[in-house]
C-alpha positions, -999 to +999 in steps of 0.1 A: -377-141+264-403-159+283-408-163+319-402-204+315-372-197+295-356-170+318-358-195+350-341-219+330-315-197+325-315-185+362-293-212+374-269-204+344-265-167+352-261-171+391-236-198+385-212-175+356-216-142+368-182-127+384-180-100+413-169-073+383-201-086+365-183-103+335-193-136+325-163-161+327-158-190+305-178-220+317-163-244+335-158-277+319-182-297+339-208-272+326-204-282+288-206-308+268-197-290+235-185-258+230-212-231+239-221-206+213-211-168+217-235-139+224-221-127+189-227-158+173-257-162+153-276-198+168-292-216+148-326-228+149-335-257+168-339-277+141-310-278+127-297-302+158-333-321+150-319-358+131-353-371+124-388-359+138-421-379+128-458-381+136-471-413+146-507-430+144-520-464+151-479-474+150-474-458+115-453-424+104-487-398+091-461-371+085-424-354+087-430-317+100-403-295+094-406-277+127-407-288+161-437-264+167-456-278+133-449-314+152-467-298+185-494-287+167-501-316+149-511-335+181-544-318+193-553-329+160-553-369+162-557-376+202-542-412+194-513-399+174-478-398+194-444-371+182-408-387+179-384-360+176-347-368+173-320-340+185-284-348+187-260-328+203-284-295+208-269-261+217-280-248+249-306-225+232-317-251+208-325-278+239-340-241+255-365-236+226-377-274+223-381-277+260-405-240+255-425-256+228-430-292+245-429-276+279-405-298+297-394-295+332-366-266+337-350-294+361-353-319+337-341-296+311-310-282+333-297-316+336-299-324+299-279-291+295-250-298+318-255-334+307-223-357+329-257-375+344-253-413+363-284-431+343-318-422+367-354-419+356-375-388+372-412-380+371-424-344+367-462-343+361-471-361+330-437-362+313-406-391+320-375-378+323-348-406+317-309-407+317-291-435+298-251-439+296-246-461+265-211-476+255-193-491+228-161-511+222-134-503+200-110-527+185-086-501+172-080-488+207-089-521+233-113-489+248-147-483+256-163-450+246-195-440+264-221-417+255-250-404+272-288-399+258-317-379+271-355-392+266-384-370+273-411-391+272-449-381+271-484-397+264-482-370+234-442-371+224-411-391+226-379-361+226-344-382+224-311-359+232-279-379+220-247-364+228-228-391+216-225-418+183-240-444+206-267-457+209-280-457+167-312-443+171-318-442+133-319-481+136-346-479+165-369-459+143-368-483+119-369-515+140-403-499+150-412-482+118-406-521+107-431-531+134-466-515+138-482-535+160-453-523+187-453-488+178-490-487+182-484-491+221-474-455+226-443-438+237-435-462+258-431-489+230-403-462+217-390-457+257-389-500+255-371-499+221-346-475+233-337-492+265-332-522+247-306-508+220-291-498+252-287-523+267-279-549+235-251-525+228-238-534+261-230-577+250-202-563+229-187-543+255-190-571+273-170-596+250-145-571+243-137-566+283-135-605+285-111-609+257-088-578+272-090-596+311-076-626+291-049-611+272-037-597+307-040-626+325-016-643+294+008-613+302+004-615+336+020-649+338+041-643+308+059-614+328+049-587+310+062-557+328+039-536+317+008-555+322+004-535+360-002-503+339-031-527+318-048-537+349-054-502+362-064-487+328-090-515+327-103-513+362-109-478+354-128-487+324-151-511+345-154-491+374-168-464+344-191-492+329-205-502+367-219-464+371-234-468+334-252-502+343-258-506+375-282-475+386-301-492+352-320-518+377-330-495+399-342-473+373-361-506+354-376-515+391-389-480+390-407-484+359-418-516+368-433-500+396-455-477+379-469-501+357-502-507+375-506-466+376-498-457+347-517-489+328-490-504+310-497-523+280-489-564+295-472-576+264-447-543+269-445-552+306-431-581+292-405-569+269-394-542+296-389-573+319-369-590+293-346-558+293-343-559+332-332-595+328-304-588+304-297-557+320-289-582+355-270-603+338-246-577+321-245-556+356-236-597+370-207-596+347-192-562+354-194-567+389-172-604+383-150-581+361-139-559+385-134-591+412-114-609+386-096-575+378-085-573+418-076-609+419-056-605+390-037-576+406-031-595+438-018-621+420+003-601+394+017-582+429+024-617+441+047-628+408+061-595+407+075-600+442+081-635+438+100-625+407+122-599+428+132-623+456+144-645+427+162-618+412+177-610+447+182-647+452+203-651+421+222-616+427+233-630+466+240-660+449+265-643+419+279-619+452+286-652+472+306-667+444+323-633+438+337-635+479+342-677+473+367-660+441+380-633+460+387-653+494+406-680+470+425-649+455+434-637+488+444-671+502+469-675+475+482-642+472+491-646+509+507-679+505+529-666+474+536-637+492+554-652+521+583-667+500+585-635+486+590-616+517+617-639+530+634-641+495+633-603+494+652-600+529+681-623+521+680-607+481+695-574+503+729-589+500+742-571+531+777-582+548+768-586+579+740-611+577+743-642+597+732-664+575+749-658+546+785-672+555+763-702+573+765-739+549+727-746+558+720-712+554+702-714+519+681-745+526+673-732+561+656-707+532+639-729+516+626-750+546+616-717+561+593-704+530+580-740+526+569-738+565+552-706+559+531-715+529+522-746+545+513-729+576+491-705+558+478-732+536+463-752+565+450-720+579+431-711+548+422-744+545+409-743+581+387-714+577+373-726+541+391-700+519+403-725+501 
């Protein structure tokens, strides 16, 4: 192994070597895909490699088979430029591109533990850039991001995809399709890759604004479930902020550099384009997420409108039910008074007074009528009845 390639590795032994000296199983911030075993065979590098070209004057001279025949070929034409495409490389693959193209073991660390936020690093002569692409999906309402890795050069353009998205295949061509770009240099291919990037953002975009108003239809249609909604989406565009918004700041870089590094004007142009559109989708993400929290306010706001209503019409209903039961009561009372006195003089004894007395039955009568009048106008009184 050689010296570059066992500093690379450094960080990666310190980091999964236990106190008993047995390597533990990687934690799962430290891996994108499953890591090959000591006892599994790796294959060759090129076997992750989707597409690797030569370039000259903007037009493809030849396809080497080998990422060190692609190397090689440069010293050879001084204007020529390498495109190599890799997509989702094992850690020894990215290890033994990195060795022939000598990359950064910084550079090359992060594209290993991959999980970047999108940033663009200098280290000598070689670009290191980190881009977090996305794309919508109808079948789920969801977005799916990815995340690509350019090494860019004078000499070589080196693309690590760990995800569907972007479609580089379709940049090649757009620029295979266009010589006089491609003729610019690696940078053409940096400008071309950015903007698939961000153009695969608009229909991220759309599909956000159509979800934020579905949810604002439930959200006054009283969809209980819509709470659950918001918060799934908030997470989503709190997700797409980190993937767009360090983008300007990484474009103003570039932008920076263009005097430096001699940037061809018509590509300063284009790259500025990308900025633009790269502002206006970072505008929209950021109204996203403050139409989002508005909508939760106001969703919290119905909800507990809703509740007091529900309350309302439950004090209500238990109001009526007393109204009932004090009517019940009042009644009850007033039927139960002729009862009572009927009861007493139903006991038939012989020694009551009144029952040899001639009034004594309608002094009865009179007597329960008294009563239930008197109750009445004291249940009347007190509005039981």
């Amino acid at each position: 192994m050689s010296d570059w390639r066992s500093r690379a590795l450094r960080p990666y032994k310190r980091a999964t070597q236990s106190r008993n000296g047995r390597r533990p199983e990687p934690a799962p911030e430290h891996e994108l895909e499953p890591r090959h075993r000591d006892e599994e065979p790796v294959p060759p590098a090129e076997s992750s490699v989707v597409d690797a070209a030569v370039y000259r004057d903007g037009r493809r001279v030849s396809t080497p088979s080998s990422l060190a025949e692609a190397y090689k070929r440069l010293p050879d034409a001084p204007d020529a430029m390498a495109w190599i495409g890799m997509y989702r490389p094992a850690e020894e693959q990215l290890l033994a591109a990195a060795e022939v193209f000598g990359l950064h073991e910084l550079a090359v660390e992060d594209a290993i533990v991959a999980h970047q936020r999108p940033k663009l690093e200098r280290y000598g002569d070689t670009l290191f850039v980190v881009l977090r692409a996305a794309r919508y999906r109808d079948e789920t309402e969801d977005v799916d991001f990815g995340e690509l890795h350019v090494f860019l050069n004078p000499d070589f353009v080196l693309t690590v995809r760990h995800s569907e998205a972007p479609d580089l295949s379709a940049v090649r061509r757009r620029m295979e399709a266009d010589p006089d770009l491609l003729r610019l240099g690696t940078e053409a291919v940096l400008y071309a890759i950015l903007d698939a990037v961000v153009d695969g953002y608009a229909p991220v975009v759309a599909g956000l604004q159509n979800d934020i108003d579905e949810i604002e239809t439930e959200v006054f249609g009283g969809d209980p479930r819509v709470s659950r909604r918001i918060y799934e989406l908030s997470r989503e565009v709190v997700e797409f902020q980190r993937a767009t918004r360090p983008l300007l700041r990484m474009l103003q870089g570039l932008s920076a550099g263009f005097a430096k590094y001699g940037t061809d004007e018509e590509l300063q142009r284009y790259l500025r384009d990308v900025a633009d559109h790269a502002t206006t989708v970072v505008e929209r993400v950021d109204g996203f997420r403050q139409m989002l929290a508005d909508i939760l306010v106001v969703n919290g706001t119905l909800v507990t409108q809703q509740q007091n209503a529900e309350m309302k019409l439950l004090a209500e209903a238990g109001h009526a039910q007393n109204e009932e039961i004090k009517k019940i009561s009042a009644w009850a009372a007033i039927l139960f008074a002729p009862t009572l006195v009927g009861t007493i003089y139903g006991m038939n004894f012989e020694h009551m007074p009144e029952l040899s007395w001639v009034f004594g039955y309608p002094f009865a009568l009179l007597l329960m009528a008294a009563v239930c009048v008197g109750l009445y106008q004291v249940f009347k009184r007190r509005d039981w009845l």
